[in-house]
N, C-alpha and C positions, 0 to 999 in steps of 0.2 A: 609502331606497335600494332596496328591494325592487321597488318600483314601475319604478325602471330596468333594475334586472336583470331582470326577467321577461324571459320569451323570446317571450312571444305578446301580441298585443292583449286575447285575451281574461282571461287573468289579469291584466295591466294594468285593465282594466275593474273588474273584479272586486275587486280593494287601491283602487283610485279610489274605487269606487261605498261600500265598507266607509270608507275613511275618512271620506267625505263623510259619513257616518250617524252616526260618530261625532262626529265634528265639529259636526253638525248638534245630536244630543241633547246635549251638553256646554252649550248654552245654556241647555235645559229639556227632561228627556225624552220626557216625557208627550205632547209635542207633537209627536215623531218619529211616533206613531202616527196623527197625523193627515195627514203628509206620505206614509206608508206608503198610506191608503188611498186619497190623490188621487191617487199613482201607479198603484198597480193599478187601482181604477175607469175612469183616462182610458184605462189601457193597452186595457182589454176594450172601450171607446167606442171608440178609435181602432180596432180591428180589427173591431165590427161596422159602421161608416162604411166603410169600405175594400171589407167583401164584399157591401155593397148595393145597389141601383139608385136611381135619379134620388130618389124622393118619402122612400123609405125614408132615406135617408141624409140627405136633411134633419131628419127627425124626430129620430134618433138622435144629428145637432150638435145638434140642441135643447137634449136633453136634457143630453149634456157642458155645454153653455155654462151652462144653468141649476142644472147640478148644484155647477161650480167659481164661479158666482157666488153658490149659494147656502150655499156654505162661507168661501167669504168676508165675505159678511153676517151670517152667524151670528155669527163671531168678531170683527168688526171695526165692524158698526156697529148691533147687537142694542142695546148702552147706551145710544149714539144718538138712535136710534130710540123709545127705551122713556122717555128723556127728554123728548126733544119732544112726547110723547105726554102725560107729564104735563104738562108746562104748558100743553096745551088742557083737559084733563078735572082739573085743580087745581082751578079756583075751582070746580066741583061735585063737592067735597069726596072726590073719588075719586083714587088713588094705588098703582100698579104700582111692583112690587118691580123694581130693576134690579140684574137677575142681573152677578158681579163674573166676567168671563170674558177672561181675560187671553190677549194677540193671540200668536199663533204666530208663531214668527221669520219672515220670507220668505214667508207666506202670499200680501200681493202677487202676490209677483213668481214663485213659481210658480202660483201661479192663471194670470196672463197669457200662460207659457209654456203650460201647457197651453191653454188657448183658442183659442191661434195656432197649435197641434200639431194639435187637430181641426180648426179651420177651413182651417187648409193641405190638409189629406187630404180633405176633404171637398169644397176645391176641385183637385181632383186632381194639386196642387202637389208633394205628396211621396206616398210609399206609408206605409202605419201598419207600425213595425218592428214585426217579429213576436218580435226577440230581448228576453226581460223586460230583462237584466239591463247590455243597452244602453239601451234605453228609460230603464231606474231611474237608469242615469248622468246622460241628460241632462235631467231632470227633478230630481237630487239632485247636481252638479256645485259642488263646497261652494266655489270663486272667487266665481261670481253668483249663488248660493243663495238668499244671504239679504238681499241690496241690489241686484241685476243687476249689469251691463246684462240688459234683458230680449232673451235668445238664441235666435233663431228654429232651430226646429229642422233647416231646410235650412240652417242657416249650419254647423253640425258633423256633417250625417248622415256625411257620409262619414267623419271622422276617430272616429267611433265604433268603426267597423270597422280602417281604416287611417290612420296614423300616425306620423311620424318624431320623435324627440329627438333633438336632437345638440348639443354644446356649445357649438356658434353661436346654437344657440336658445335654450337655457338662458342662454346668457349676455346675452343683447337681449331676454327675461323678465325675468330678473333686474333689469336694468338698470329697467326698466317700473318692476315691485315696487319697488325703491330711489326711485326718483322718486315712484310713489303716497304710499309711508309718510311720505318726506319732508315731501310738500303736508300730509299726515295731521298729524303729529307737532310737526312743527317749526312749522309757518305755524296750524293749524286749532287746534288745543290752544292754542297759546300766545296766540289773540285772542280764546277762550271765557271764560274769568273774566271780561273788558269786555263781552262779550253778555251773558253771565247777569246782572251786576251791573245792568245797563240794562234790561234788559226784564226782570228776576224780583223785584230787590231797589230799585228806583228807583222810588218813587210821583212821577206828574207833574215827567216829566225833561223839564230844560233845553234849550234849542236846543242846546248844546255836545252833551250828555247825549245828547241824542236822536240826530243825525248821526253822532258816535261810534259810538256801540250801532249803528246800524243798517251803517254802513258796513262795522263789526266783524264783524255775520254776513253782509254780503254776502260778504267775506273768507272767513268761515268756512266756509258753507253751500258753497261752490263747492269749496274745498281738501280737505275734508271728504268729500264726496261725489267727485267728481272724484278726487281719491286711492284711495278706496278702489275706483273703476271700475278705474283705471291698475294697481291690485295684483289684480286679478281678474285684466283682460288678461293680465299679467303672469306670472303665476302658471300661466295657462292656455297660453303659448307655452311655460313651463316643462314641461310636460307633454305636450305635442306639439297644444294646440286651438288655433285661431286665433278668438279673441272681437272681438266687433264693438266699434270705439271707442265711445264715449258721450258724450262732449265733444269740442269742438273750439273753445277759446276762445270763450265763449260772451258775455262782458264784452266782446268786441271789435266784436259785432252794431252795427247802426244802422238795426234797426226789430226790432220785437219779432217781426215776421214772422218776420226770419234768429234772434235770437233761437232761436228754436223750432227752427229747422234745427240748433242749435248746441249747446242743451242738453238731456241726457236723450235723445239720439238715439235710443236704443231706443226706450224710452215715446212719443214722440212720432212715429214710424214703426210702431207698434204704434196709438196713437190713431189715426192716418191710413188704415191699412189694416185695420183690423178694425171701426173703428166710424164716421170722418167718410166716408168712400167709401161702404160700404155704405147710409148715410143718404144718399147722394144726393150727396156731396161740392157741388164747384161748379156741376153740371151743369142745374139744375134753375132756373135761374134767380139773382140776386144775391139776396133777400129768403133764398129757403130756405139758401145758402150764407151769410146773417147766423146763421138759426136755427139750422143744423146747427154752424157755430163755436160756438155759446152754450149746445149741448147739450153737444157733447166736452169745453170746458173747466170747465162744471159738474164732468161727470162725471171732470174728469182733476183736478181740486181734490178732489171729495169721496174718490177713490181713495187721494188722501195722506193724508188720516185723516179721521175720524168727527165733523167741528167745521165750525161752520158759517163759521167764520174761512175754513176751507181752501177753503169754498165760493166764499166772497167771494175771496178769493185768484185763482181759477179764473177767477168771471165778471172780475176785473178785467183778466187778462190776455186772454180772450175779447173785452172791448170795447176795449180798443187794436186787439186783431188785423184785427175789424172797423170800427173808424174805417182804420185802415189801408188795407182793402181798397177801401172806398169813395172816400176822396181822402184821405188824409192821406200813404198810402206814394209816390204822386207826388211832394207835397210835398219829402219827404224825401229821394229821389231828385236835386231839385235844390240841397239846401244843402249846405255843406262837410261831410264825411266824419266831422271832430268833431264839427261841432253835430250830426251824427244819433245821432252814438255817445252824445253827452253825454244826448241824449232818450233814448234805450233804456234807459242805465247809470240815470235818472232813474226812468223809470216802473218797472224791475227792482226795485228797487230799496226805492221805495213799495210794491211787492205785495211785499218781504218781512215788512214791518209785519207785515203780516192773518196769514204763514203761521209768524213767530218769534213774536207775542202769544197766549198762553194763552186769554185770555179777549178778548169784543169788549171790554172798556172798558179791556181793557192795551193793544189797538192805537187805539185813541180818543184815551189817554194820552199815546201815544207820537205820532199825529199833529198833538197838541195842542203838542208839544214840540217838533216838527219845523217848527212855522209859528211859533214861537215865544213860542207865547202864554203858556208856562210861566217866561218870561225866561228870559236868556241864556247866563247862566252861575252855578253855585256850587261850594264844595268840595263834592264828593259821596265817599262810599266806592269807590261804581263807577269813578268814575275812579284814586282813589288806589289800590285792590287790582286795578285792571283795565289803566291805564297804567304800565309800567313796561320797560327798556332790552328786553327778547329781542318782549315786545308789538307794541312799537312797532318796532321790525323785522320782527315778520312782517306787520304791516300795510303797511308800507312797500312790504317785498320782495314780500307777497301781491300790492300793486297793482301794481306792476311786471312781475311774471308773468300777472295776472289782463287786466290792462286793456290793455296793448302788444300789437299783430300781431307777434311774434314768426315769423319764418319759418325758422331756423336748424335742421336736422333737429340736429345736435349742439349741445351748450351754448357749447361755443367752437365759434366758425368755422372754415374750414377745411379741409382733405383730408389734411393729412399726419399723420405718426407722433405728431409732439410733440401735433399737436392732438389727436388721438385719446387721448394715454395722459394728459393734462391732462383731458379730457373722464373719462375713466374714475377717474381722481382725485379729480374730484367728487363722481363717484355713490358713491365709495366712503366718500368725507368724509360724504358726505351719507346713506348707511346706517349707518355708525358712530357717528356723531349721533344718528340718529332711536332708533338703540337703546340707546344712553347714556340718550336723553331720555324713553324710555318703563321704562326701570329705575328712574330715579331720579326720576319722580313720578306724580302721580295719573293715569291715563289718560282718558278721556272718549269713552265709546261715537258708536259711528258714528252721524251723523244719521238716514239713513235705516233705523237697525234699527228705528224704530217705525214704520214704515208699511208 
């Protein structure tokens, strides 16, 4: 409440930016310190880009870019790195200690905010704020902190400074929030016991076994993440910021191309504009526009974590985008509207294998079981602790929200009163719920807090 009553933007800033810090070290402190000094560092990069000329101010993005990418390596793929290493210099009996260095929350995804903070200023896109303690907010803004969407800094400069709440807004935040947690809580959590059982505790799962499991975390991974974008936005209109969507039914694509338009919106307008364009985008002829798609989604695989699953993951969704380009998005163009959906939902689907398998031979396992070659069906644990009545509802109602073009801006149709106060019915049913259902059992951390 403090935060409302303030009288100025600046002490608003100020209770924001304090609670984000707290909010933030409440995961792990120690790691507040490291968020502290990617703030100050970019802040002082971002201002000497700003007072330099042409050659000078490239040097100086240099240096940001390689300073935030080189804090990110340290922490996220140092183990990695130090593994792969052994198993070339193994068999000549030589072995590097691999330091145990545990990933800072949101390191991602402010790494990337700041990268898009310099390279905007340095394409004379925005000015570098010279106020610390707006900078700190948006760089420590605890909605997208620690999962995104990744927030470009022109998308909030100006509500740093100026800003309205009002109960309109709060209350169609609100409403957001209610619907994230909900996807969260109700639909995400309740078809994780069937994913874990399938891919953690299932050796050489069945055709049932394996489609289950996989379709489980396509359910998941989307409600899951999606949710917790929806309780950012959310959260952030409750406060007076307007945060950028992140999804847009991305299950409902019919090519992996749209796909990409659809999911992870930020990330993937971030890959586009900071790294496939500047490599030459399409421009440069089809061959370099094959190579340049096969670098970004390396590199947009290996960013979700330090495994070469997520590599493979990357390049698989990089060579559809490429068959696509070449002749296959034609194709697709002229068959019915489902079969392209059903391709896209298919090949999605398959690259969850590589990015939910632990290890290559859990997803080897698991595409062994998906062709069938594990037979077809037996009693398993996985299914008996994983399918059960609220489960199999949220899989149901997942795909019904996940996989349907939905166009209805409210849940009921409509313009009038009843429909309106039926519509808020809902969402009230439906925060009432999700917090009943996160009292009364285990909860299960958000997907993306490890990446």
């Amino acid at each position: 409440m403090s935060y409302f009553s303030a009288k100025t933007i600046t002490t608003r800033n100020y209770i924001f930016l304090a609670f984000s810090l707290v909010f933030y070290g409440a995961g792990y402190t120690p790691h507040i310190l490291i968020l502290l000094v990617s703030v100050a560092v970019n802040y002082y990069l971002a201002l000497a880009i700003d007072q330099r000329e042409a050659g000078e101010r490239k040097r100086v993005l240099a240096y940001g870019v390689t300073f935030n990418l080189a804090l990110l390596g340290v922490f996220k793929y140092t183990g990695f790195i130090i593994d792969n290493v052994n198993d070339v210099v193994g068999p000549m009996g030589l072995h590097l200690p691999v330091p145990q260095i545990s990933l800072p929350l949101g390191i991602s995804f402010y790494s990337f905010h700041a990268i898009s903070y310099l390279a905007d200023i340095y394409k004379k896109k925005v000015r570098a704020n010279r106020d610390f303690a707006q900078f700190s907010l948006y760089m420590c803004m605890f909605p997208q902190l620690v999962a995104g969407p990744i927030v470009r800094y022109s998308t909030v400069a100006r509500q740093l400074s100026e800003r309205r709440t009002t109960w309109g807004r709060f209350s169609a935040g609100a409403r957001l929030f209610a619907i994230g947690l909900g996807w969260k809580v109700l639909i995400a959590d309740e078809v994780a016991r069937l994913v874990d059982g399938v891919f953690d505790a299932t050796t050489n799962p069945t055709f049932i076994e394996a489609w289950l499991g996989l379709y489980a975390y396509t359910i998941q991974i989307y409600f899951d993440f999606a949710g917790y974008s929806t309780m950012a936005v959310g959260l952030g209109v409750m406060v007076g910021f307007a945060l950028p969507r992140n999804f847009r039914m991305p299950y409902t694509a019919r090519s992996i191309t749209e796909f990409w338009r659809r999911w992870h919106m930020s990330l993937s307008a971030f890959l586009r504009d900071y790294l496939y364009i500047p490599l030459g985008g399409n421009r440069k002829g089809e061959y370099r526009t094959y190579i340049n798609l096969s670098i970004v989604f390396l590199l947009c695989g290996l960013w979700h974590g330090a495994s070469w699953n997520f590599v493979i993951w990357g390049a698989h969704h990089g060579a559809f985008l490429i068959l696509e380009r070449a002749w296959l998005g034609k194709v697709l163009k002229r068959l019915p509207g489902f079969i392209s959906q059903f391709y896209a939902v298919v090949v999605v689907m398959l690259g969850w294998v590589w990015f939910r398998a632990d290890t290559l031979d859990g997803a080897v396992q698991m595409f062994q079981g998906l062709a069938g070659f594990n037979g077809l069906y037996r009693e398993s644990m996985a299914l008996y602790f994983g399918l059960y009545p609220l489960s199999v509802a949220a899989l149901v109602g997942g795909g019904l929200i996940g996989f349907i073009r939905w166009r209805r801006n409210r849940l009921f149709g409509g313009e009038g009163v009843l429909s309106a106060i039926a519509d808020y019915a809902l969402i009230a049913a439906i925060m009432v719920l999700s917090v009943i259902w996160v009292g009364g059992t285990t909860s299960t951390p958000f997907l993306y807090y490890r990446f």
